[in-house]
C-alpha positions as a Python dict, from the first residue, in 0.01 Angstrom:
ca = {
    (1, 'X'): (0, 0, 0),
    (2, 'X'): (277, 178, -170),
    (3, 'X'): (234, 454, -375),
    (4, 'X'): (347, 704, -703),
    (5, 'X'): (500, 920, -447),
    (6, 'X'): (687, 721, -255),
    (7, 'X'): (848, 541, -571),
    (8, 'X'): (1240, 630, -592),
    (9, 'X'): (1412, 838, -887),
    (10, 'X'): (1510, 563, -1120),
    (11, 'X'): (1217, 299, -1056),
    (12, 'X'): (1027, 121, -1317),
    (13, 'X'): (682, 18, -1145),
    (14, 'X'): (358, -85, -1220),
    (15, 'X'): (27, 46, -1136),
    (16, 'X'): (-193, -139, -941),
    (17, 'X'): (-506, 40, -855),
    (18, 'X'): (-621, 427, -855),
    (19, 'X'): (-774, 564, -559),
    (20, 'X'): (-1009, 913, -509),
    (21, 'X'): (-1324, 1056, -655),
    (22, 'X'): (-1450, 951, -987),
    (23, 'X'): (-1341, 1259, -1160),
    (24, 'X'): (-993, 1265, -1006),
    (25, 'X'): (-953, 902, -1136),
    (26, 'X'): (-1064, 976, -1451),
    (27, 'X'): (-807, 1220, -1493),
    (28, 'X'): (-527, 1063, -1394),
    (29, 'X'): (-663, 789, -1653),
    (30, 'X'): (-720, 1062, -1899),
    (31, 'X'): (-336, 1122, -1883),
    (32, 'X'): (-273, 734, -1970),
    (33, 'X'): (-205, 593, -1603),
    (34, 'X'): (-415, 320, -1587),
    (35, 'X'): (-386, -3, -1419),
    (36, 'X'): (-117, -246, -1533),
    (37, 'X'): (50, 31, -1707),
    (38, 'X'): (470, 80, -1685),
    (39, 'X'): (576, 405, -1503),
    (40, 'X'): (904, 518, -1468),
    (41, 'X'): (1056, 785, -1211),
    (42, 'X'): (1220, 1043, -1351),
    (43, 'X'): (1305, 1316, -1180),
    (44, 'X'): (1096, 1430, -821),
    (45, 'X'): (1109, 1857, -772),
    (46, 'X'): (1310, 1953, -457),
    (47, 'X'): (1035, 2031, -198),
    (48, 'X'): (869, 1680, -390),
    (49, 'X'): (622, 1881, -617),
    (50, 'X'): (577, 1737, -896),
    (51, 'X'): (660, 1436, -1000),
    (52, 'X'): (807, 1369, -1317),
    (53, 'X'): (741, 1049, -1499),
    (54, 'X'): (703, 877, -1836),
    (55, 'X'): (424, 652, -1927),
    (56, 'X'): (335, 500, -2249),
    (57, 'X'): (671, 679, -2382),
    (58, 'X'): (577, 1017, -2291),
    (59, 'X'): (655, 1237, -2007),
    (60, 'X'): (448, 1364, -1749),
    (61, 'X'): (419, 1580, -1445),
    (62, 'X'): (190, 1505, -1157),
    (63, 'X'): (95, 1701, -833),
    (64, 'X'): (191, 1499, -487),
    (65, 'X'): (-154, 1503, -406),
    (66, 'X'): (-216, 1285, -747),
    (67, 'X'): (100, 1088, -746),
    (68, 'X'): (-67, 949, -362),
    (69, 'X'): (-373, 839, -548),
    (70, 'X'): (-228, 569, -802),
    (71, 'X'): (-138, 282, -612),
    (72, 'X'): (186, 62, -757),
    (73, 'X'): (411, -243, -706),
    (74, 'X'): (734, -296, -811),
    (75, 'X'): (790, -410, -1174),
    (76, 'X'): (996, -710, -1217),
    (77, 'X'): (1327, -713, -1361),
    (78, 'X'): (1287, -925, -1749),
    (79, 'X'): (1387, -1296, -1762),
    (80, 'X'): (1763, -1361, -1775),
    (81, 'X'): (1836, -957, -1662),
    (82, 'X'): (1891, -1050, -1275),
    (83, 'X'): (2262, -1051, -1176),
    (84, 'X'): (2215, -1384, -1038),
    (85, 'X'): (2117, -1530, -1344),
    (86, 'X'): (2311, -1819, -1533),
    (87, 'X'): (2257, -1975, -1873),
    (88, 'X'): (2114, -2327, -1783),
    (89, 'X'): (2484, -2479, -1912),
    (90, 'X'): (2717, -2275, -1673),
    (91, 'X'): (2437, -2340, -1338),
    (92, 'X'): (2523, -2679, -1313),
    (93, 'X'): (2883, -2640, -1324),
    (94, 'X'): (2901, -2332, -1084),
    (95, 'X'): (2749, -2600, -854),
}
């Protein structure tokens, strides 16, 4: 299980579930963190407290202690984005 506060500066990821008491939960959804929302990493303070991030096109600072509650995975990159990618004409004749 990976977590808020483990996610790098720079990382788009998605959460997965929310962990903790009801009314813990309820605030972090209260804030717009919900499950299968986008979060990105934008800046973590020195010592790691808090956490800055934007969801749902604002930004937002959490406490470690809430950032270890929301549970994530990694978003995936968009079709066709990947480095590796290669429109369907040029794949067959980098073969």
């Amino acid at each position: 299980m990976r977590t808020l506060k483990e996610a790098e500066i720079g990382e788009t990821v998605k959460v997965v579930k929310l962990h903790g008491e009801i009314p813990i939960k309820k605030h972090i959804m209260d804030m717009g963190i919900t499950k299968g929302c986008t979060v990105f990493i934008r800046k973590v303070a020195p010592l790691g407290d808090p956490v800055e991030i934007t969801v749902r096109g604002y930004e937002l600072s959490l406490r470690k202690s809430e950032a270890e509650l929301v549970e994530i995975e990694e978003k995936a990159e968009p079709a066709g984005t990947e480095e590796t990618a290669q429109p369907a004409e040029n794949a067959e004749a980098a073969e």
